[in-house]
C-alpha atoms as an extended CHARMM CRD file, in Angstrom:
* protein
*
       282  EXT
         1         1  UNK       CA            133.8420000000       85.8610000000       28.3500000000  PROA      1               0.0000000000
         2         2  UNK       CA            131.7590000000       85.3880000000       31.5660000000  PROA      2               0.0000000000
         3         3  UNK       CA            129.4970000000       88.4780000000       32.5380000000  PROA      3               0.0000000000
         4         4  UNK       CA            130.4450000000       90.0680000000       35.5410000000  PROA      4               0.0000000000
         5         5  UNK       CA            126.5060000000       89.7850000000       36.8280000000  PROA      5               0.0000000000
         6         6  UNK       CA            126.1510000000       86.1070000000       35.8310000000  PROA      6               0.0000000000
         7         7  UNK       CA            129.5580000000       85.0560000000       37.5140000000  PROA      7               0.0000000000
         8         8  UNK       CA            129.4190000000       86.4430000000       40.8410000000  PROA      8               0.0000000000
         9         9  UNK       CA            125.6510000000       86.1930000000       41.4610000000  PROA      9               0.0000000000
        10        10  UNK       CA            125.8280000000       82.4690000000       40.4230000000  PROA      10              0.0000000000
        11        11  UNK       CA            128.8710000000       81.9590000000       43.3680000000  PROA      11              0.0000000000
        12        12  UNK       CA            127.4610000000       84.0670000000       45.6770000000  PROA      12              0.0000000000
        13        13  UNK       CA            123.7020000000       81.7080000000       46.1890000000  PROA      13              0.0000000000
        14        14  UNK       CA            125.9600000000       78.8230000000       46.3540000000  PROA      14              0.0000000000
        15        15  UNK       CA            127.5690000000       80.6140000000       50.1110000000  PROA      15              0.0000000000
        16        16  UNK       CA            123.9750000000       81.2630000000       51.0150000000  PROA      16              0.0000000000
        17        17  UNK       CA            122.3740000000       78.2850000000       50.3280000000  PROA      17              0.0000000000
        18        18  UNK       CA            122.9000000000       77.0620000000       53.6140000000  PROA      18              0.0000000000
        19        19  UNK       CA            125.3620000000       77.5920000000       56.7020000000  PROA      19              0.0000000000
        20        20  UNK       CA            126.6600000000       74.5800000000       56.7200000000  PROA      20              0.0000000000
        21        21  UNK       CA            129.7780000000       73.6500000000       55.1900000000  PROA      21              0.0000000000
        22        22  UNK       CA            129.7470000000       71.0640000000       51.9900000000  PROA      22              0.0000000000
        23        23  UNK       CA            132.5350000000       68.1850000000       51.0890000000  PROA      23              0.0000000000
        24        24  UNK       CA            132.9390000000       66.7770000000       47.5470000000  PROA      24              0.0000000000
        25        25  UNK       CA            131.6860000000       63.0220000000       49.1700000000  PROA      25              0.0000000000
        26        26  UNK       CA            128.3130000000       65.0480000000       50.2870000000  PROA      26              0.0000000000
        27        27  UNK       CA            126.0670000000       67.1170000000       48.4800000000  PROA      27              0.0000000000
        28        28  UNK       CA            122.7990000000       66.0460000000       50.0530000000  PROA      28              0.0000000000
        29        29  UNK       CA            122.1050000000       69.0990000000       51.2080000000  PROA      29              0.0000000000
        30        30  UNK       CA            122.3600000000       71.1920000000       47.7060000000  PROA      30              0.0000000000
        31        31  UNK       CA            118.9490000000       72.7470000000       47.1570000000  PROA      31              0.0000000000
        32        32  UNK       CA            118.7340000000       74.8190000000       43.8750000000  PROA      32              0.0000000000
        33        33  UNK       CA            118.1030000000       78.5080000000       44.4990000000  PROA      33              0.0000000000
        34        34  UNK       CA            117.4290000000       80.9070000000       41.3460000000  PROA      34              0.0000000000
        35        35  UNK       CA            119.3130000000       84.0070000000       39.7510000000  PROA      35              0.0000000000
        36        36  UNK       CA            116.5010000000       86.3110000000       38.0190000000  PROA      36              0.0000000000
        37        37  UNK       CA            117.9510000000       89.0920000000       35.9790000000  PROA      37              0.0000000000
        38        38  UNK       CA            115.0340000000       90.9430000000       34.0270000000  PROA      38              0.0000000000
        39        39  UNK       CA            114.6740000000       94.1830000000       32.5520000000  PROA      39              0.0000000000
        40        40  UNK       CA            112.2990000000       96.5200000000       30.4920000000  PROA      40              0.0000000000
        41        41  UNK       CA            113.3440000000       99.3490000000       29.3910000000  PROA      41              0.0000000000
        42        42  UNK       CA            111.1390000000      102.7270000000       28.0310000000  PROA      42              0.0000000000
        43        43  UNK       CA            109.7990000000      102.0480000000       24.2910000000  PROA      43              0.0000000000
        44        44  UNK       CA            111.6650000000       98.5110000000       24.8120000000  PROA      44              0.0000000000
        45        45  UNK       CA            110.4440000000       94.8970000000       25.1230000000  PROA      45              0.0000000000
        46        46  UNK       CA            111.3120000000       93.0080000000       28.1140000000  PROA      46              0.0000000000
        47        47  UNK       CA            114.2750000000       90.6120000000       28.6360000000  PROA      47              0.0000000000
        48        48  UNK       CA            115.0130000000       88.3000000000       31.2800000000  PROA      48              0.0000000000
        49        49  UNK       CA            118.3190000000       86.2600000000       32.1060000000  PROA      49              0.0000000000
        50        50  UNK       CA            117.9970000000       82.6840000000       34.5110000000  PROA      50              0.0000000000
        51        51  UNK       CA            120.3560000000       80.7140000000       35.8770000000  PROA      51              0.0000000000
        52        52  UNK       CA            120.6940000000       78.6080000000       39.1580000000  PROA      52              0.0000000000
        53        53  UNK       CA            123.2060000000       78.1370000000       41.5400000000  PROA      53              0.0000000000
        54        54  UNK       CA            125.8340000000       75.4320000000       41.6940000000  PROA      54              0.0000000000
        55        55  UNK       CA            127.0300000000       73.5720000000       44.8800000000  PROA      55              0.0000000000
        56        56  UNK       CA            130.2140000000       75.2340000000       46.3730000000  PROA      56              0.0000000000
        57        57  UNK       CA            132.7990000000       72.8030000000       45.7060000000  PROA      57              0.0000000000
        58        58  UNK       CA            131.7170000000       71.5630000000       42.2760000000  PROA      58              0.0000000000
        59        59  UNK       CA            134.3060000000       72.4430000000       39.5580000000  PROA      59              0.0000000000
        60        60  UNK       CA            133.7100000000       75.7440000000       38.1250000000  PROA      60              0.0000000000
        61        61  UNK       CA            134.1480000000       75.3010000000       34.1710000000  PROA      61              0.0000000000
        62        62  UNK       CA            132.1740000000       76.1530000000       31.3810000000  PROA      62              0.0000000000
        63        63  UNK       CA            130.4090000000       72.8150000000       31.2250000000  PROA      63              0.0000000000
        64        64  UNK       CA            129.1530000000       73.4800000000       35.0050000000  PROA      64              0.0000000000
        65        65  UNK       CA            128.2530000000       77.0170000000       33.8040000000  PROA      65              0.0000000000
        66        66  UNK       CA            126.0320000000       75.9070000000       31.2650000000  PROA      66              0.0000000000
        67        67  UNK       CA            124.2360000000       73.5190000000       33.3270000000  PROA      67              0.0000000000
        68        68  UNK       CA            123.4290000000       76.4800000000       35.2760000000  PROA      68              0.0000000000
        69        69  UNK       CA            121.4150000000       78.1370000000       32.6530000000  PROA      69              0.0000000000
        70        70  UNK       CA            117.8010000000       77.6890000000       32.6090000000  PROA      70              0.0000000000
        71        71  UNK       CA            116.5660000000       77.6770000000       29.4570000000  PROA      71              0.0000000000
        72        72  UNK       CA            113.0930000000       75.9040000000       29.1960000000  PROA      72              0.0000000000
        73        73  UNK       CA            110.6240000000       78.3910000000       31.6970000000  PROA      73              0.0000000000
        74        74  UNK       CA            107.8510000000       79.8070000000       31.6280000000  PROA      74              0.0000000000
        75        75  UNK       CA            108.2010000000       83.3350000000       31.5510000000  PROA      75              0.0000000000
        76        76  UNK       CA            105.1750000000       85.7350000000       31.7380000000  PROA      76              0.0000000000
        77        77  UNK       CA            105.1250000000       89.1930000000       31.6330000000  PROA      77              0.0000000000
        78        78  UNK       CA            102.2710000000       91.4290000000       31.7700000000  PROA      78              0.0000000000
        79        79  UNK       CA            101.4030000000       95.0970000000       32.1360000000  PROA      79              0.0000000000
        80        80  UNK       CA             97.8070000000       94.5090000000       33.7060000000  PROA      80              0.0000000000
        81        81  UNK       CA             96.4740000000       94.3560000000       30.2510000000  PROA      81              0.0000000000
        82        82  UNK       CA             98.3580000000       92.7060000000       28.0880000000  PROA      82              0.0000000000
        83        83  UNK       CA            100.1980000000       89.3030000000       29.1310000000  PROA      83              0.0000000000
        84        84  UNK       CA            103.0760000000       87.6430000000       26.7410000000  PROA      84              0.0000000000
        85        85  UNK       CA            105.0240000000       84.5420000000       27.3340000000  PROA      85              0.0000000000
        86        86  UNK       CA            108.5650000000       85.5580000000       26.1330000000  PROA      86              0.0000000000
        87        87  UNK       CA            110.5980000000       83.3100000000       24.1860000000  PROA      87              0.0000000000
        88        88  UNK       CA            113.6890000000       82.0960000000       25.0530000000  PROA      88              0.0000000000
        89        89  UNK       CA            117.0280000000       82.3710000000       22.3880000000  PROA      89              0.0000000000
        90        90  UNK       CA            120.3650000000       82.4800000000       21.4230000000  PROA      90              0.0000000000
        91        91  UNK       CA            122.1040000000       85.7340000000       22.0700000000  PROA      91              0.0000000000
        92        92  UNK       CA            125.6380000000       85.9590000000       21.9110000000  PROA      92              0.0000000000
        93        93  UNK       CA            126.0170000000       89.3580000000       23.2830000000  PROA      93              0.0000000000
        94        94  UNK       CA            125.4400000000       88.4400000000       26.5240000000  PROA      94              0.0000000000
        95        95  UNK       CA            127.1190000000       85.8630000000       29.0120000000  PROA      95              0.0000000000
        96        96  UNK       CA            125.6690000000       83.4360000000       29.6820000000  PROA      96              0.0000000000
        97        97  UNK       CA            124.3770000000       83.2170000000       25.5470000000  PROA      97              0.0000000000
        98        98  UNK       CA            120.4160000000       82.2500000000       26.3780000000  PROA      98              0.0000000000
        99        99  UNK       CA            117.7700000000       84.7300000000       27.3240000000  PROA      99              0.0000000000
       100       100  UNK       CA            113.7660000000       85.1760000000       27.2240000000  PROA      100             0.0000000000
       101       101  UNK       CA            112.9410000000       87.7540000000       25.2250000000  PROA      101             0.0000000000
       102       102  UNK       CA            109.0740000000       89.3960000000       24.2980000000  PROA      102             0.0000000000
       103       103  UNK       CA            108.2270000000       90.9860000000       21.1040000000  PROA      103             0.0000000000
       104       104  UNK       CA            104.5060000000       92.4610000000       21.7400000000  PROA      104             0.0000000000
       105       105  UNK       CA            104.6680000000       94.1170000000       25.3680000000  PROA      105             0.0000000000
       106       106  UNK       CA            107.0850000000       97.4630000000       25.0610000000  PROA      106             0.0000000000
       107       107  UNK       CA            107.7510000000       99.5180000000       28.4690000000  PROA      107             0.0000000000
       108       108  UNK       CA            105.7240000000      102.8600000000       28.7600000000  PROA      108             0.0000000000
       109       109  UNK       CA            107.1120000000      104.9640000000       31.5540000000  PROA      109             0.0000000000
       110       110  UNK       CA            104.7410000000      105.0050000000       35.1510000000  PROA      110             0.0000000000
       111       111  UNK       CA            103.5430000000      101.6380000000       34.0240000000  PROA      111             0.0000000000
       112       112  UNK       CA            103.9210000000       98.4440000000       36.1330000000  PROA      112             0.0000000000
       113       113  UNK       CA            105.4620000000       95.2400000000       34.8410000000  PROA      113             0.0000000000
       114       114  UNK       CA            104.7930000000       91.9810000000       36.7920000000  PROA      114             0.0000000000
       115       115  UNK       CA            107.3570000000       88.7130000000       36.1120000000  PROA      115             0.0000000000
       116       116  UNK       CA            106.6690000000       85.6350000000       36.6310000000  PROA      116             0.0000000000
       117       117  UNK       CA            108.8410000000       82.7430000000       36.2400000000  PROA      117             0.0000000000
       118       118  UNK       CA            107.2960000000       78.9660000000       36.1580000000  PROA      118             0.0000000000
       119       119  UNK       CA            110.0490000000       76.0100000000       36.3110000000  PROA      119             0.0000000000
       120       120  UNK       CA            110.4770000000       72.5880000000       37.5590000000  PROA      120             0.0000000000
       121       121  UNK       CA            107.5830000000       72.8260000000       39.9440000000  PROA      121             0.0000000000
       122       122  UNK       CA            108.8220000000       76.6620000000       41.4100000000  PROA      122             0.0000000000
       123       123  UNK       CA            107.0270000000       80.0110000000       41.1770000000  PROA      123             0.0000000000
       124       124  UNK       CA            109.1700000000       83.2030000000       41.3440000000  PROA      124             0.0000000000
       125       125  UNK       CA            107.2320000000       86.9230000000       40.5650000000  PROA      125             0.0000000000
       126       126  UNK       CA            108.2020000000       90.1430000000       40.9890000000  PROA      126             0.0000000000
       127       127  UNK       CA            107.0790000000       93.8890000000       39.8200000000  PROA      127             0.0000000000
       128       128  UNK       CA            109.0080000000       96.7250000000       38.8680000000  PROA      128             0.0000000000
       129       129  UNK       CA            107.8490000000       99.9570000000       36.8860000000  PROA      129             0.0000000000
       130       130  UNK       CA            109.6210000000      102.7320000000       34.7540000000  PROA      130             0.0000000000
       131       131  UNK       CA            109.9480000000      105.8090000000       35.8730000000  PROA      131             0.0000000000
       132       132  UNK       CA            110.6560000000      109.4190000000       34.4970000000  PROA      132             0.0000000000
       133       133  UNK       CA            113.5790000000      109.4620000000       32.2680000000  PROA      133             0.0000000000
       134       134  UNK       CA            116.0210000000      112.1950000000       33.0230000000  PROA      134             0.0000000000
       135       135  UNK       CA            118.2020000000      114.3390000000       30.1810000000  PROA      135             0.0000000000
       136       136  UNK       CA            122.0240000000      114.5740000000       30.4530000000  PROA      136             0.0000000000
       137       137  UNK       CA            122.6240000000      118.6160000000       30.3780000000  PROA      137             0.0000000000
       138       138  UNK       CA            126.3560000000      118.4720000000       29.5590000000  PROA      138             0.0000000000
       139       139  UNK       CA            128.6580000000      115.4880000000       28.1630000000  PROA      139             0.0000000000
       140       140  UNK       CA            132.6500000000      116.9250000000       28.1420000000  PROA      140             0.0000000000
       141       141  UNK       CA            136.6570000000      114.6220000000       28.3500000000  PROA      141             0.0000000000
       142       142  UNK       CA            139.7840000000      116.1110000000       30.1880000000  PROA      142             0.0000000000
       143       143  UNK       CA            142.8500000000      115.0380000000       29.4240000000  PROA      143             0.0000000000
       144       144  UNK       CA            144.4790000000      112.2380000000       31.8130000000  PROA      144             0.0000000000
       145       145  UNK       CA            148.2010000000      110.8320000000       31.4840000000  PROA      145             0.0000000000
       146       146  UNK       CA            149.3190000000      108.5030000000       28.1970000000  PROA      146             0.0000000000
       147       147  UNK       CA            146.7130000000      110.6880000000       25.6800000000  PROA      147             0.0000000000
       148       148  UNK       CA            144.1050000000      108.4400000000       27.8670000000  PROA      148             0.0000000000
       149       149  UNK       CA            140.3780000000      110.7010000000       28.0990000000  PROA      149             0.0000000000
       150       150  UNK       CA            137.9210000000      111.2640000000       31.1910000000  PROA      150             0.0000000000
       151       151  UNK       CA            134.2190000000      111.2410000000       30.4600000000  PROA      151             0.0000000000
       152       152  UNK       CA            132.0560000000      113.4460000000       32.2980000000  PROA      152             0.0000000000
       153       153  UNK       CA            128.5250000000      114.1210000000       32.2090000000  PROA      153             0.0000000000
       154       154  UNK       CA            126.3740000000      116.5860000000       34.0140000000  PROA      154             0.0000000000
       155       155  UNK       CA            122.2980000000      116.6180000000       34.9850000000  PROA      155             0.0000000000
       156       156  UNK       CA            120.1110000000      118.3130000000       37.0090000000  PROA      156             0.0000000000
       157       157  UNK       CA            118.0030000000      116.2230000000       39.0720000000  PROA      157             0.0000000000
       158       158  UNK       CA            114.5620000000      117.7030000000       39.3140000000  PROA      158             0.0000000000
       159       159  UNK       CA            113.3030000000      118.3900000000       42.5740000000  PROA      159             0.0000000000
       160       160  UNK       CA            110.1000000000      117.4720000000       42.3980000000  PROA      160             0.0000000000
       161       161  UNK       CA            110.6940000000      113.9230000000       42.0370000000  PROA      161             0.0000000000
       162       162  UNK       CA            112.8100000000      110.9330000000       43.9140000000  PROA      162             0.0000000000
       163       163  UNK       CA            115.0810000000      109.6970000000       41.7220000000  PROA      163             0.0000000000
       164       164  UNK       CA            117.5290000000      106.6740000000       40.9670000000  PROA      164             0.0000000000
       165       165  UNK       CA            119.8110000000      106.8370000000       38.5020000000  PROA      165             0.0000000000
       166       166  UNK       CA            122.2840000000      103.8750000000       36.6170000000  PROA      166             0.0000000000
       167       167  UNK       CA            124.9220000000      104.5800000000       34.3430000000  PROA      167             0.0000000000
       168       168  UNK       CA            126.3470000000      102.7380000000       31.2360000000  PROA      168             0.0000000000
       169       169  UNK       CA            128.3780000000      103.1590000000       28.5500000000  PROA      169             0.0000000000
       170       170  UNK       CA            129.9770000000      101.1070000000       25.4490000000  PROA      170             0.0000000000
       171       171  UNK       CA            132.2420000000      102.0800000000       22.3970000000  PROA      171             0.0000000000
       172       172  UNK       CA            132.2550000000      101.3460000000       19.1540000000  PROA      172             0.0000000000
       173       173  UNK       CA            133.9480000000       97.4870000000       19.8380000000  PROA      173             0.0000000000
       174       174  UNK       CA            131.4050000000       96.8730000000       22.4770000000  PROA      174             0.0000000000
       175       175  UNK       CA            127.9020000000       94.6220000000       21.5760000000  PROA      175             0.0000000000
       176       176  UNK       CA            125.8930000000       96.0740000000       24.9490000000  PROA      176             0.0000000000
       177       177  UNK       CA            126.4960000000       98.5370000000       27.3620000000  PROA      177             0.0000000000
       178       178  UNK       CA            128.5010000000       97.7430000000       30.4930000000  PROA      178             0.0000000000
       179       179  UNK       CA            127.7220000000       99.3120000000       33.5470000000  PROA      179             0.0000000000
       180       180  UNK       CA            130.3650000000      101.5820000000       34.8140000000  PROA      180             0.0000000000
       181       181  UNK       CA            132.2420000000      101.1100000000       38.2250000000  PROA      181             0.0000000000
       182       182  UNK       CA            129.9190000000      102.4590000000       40.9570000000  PROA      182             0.0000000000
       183       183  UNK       CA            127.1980000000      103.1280000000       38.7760000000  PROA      183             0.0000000000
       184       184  UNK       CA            124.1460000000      103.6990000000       40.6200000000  PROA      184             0.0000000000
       185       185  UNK       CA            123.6080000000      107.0150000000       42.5860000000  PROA      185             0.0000000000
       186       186  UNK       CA            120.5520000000      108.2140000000       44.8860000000  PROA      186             0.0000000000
       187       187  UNK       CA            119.4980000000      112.2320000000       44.6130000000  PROA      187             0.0000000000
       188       188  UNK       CA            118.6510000000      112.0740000000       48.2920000000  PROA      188             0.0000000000
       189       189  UNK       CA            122.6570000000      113.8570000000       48.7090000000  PROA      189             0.0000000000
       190       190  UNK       CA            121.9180000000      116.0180000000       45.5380000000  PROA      190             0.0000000000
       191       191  UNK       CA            117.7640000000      116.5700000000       45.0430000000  PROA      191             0.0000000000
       192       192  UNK       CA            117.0050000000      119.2320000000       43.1130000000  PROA      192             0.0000000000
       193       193  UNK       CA            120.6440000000      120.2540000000       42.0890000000  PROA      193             0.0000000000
       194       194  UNK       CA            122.7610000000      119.8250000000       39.3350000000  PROA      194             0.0000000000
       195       195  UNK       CA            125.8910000000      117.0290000000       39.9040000000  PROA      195             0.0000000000
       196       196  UNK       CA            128.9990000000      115.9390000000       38.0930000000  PROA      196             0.0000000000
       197       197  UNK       CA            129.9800000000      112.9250000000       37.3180000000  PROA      197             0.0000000000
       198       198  UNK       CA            133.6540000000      111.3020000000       36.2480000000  PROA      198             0.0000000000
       199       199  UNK       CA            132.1930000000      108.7930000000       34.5330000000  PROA      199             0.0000000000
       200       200  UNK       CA            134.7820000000      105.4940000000       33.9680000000  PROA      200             0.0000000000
       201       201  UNK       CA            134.6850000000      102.6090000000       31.3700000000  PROA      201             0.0000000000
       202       202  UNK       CA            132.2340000000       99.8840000000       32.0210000000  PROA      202             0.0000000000
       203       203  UNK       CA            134.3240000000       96.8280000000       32.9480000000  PROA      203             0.0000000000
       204       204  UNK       CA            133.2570000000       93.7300000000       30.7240000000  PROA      204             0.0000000000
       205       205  UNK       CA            133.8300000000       91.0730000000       33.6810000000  PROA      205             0.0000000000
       206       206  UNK       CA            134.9570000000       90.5810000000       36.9480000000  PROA      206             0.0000000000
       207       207  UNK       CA            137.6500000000       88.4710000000       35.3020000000  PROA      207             0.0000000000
       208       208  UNK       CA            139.8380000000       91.3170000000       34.1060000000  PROA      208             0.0000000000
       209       209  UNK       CA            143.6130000000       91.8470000000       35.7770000000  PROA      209             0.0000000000
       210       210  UNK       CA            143.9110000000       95.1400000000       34.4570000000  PROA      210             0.0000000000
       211       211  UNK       CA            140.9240000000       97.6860000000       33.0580000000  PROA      211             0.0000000000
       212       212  UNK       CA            141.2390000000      100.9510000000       31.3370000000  PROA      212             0.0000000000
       213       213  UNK       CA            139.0180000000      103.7080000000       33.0060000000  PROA      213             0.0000000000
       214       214  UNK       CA            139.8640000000      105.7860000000       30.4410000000  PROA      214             0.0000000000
       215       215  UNK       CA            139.1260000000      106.1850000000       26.7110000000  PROA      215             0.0000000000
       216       216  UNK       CA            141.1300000000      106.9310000000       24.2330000000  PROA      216             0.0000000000
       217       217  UNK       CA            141.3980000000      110.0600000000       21.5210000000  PROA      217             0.0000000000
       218       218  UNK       CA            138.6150000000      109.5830000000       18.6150000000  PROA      218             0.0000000000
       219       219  UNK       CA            136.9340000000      106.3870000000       20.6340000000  PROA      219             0.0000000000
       220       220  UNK       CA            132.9840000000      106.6630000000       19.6600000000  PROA      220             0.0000000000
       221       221  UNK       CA            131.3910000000      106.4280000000       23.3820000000  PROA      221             0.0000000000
       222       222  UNK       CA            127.9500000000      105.5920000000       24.5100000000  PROA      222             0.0000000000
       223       223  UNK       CA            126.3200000000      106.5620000000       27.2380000000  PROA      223             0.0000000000
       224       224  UNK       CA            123.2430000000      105.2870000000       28.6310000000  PROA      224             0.0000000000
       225       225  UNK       CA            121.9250000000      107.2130000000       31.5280000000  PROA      225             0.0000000000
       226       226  UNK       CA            118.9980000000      105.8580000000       32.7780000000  PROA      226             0.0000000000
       227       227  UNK       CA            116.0550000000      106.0940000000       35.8700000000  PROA      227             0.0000000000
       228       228  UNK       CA            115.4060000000      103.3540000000       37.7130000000  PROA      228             0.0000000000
       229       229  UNK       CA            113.1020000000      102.3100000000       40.7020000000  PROA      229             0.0000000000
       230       230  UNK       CA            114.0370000000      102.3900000000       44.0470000000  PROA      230             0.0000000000
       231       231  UNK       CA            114.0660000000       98.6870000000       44.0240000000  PROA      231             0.0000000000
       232       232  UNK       CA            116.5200000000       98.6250000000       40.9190000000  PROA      232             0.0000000000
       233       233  UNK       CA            118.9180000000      100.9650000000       43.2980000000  PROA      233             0.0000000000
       234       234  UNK       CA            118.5830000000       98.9650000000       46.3120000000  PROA      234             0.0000000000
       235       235  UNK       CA            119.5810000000       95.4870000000       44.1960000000  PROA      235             0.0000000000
       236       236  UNK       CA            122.3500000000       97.2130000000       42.3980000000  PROA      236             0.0000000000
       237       237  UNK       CA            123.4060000000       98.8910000000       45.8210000000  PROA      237             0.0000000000
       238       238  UNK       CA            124.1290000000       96.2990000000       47.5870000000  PROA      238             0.0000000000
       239       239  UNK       CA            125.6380000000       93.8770000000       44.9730000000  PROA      239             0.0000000000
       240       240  UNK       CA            128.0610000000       96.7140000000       44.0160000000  PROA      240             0.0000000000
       241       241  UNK       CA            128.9400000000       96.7960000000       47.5620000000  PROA      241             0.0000000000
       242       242  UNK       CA            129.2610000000       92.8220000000       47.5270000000  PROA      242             0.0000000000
       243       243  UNK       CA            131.6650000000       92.7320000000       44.3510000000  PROA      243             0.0000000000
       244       244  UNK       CA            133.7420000000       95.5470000000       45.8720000000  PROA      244             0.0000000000
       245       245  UNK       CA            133.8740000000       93.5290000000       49.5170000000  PROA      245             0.0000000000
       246       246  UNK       CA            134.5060000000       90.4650000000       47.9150000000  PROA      246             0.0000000000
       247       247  UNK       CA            137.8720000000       91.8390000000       46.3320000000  PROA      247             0.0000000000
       248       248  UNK       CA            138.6510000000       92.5880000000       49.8790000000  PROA      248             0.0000000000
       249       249  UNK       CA            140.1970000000       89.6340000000       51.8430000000  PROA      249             0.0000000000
       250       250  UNK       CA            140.1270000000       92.2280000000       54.7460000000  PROA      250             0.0000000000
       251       251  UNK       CA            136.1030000000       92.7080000000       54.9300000000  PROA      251             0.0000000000
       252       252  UNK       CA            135.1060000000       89.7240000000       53.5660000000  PROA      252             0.0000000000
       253       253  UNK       CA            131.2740000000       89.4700000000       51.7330000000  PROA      253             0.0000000000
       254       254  UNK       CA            128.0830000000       89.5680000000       54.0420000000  PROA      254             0.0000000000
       255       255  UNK       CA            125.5980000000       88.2430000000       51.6260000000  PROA      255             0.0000000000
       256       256  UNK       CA            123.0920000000       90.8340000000       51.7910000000  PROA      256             0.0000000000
       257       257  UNK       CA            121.8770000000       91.6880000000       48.7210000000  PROA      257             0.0000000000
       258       258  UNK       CA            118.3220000000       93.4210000000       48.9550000000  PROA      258             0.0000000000
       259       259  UNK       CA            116.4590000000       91.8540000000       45.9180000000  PROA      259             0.0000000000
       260       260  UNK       CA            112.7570000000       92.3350000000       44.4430000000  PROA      260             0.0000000000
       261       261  UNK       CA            112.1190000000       87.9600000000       43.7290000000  PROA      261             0.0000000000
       262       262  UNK       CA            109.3100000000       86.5320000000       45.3260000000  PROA      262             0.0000000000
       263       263  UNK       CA            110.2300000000       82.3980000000       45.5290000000  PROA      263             0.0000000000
       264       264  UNK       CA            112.9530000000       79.9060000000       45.6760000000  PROA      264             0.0000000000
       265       265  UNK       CA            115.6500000000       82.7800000000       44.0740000000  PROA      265             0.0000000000
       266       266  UNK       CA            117.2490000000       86.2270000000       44.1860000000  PROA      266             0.0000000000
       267       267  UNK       CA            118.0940000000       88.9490000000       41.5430000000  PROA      267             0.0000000000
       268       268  UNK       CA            116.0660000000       91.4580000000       40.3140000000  PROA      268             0.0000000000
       269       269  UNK       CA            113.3490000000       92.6500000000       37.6360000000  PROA      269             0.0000000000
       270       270  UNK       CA            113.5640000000       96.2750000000       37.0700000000  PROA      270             0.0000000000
       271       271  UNK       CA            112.2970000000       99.3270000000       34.6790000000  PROA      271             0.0000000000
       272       272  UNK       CA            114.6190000000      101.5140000000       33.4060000000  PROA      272             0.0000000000
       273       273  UNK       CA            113.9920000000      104.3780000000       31.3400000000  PROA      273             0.0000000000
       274       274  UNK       CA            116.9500000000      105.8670000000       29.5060000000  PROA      274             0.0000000000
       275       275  UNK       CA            118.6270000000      108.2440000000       27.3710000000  PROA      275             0.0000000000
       276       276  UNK       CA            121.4900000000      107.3160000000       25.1100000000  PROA      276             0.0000000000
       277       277  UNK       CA            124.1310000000      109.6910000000       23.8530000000  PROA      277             0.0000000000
       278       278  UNK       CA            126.5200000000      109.4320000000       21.3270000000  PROA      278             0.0000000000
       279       279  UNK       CA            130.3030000000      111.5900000000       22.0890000000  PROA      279             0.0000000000
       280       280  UNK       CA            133.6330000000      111.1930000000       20.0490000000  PROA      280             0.0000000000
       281       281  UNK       CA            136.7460000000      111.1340000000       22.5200000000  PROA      281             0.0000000000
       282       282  UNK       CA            139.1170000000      114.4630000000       22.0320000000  PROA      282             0.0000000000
């Protein structure tokens, strides 16, 4: 089932690849343009996701989609010590299946991370650090209609810091975490204070008719709440506002998604550093 990320990012670099407008008898003007997802995480080694875009009125089916994947880069990451080429693999937990993954470099939190991505004669780079991790004071479910369960959580942001947060969470059927609807939140509205969420289901994939919000009684429930850099919140932002405009045929999308790749591409490399809980729905 096609990730959420990998699905609309991939469309939406095909509309910006140019202004003007593409037939099936002319695709002289298709330029590749990358999609860059990479993350390290706190005591975690770094991953990174590529794919390109597609021209606009190519057939969309899985054999198009896994052209699209880049899987023989270069991909270098380095903490201003240590530099490892990560290795690219087979991982069916994710969509698309293919990812670079390191085994020596492991995030540290106020460290920097610099990417950089080497392919068919393009350079992309970009740097991202982790920041402060942040503890979860209070994890609690209310009841909702059809024995369905709310999750809420509840932190207090400390004052002394600006802070980005992203939210997650996966149950016991789920391989990763999914990030949950609106996920991202700024303390600039709540610095210093304590704020609670009503924290929904992570939807798999844009591809979904219907999604359950809720959980149900004795689901095992994950949550990953985690810190992020202001240039993590500014990507994830903007392409939450993108999804949500897109499902609108009365806005429409506006293609500005704020990004952190240097070169020929868009997406985003990004430090997280997280805490993971473990709550049984009653």
């Amino acid at each position: 089932m096609l990730n959420l990320r990998f699905l609309y990012i991939l469309i939406l670099l095909t509309l910006l690849q140019g202004c003007k407008q593409e037939d099936e008898n002319n695709l002289a003007d298709y330029k590749p343009k990358f999609v860059v997802e990479g993350w390290i995480e706190e005591d975690g080694y770094p991953y990174v996701i590529l794919t390109h875009n597609l021209p606009f009125f190519v057939t969309l089916d899985s054999a198009q989609l896994s052209q699209a994947i880049i899987r023989w880069a270069k991909v270098t990451v380095s903490d201003g010590i240590t530099t490892e080429i990560l290795t690219s693999r087979k991982d069916d937990r994710y969509s698309p299946p293919y990812l670079y993954k390191g085994n020596e470099i492991k995030g540290e939190r106020k460290k920097k991370y610099t990417l950089k991505v080497e392919y068919a004669g393009n350079i992309l780079t970009a740097e991202t650090s982790i920041p402060t991790s942040v503890e979860v004071d209070a994890i609690w479910f209310t009841d909702k209609e059809n024995h369905k369960k709310q999750l809420n959580i509840r932190f207090n942001d400390p004052p002394e810091e600006k802070n980005y947060y992203r939210v997650y969470t996966r149950t016991q059927n789920d391989k990763i975490f999914y990030p949950t609807l609106l996920s991202v939140q700024d303390d600039k509205y709540f610095n210093g204070k304590s704020l609670t969420l009503n924290i929904n289901r992570g939807m798999k994939n844009n591809l979904t008719v219907k999604h359950e919000p809720y959980f149900t009684k004795g689901d095992t429930v994950y949550i990953k709440f985690a810190t992020i850099p202001k240039e993590g919140f500014d990507f994830w932002s903007s392409f939450n506002d993108e999804v949500i405009n897109a499902s609108n045929p009365l806005i429409g999308t506006t293609g500005k998604i704020s990004h952190n790749i240097n070169g020929p591409g868009i997406g985003i490399w990004c430090g997280y550093a997280p805490k993971v809980y473990r709550v049984i729905a009653q």
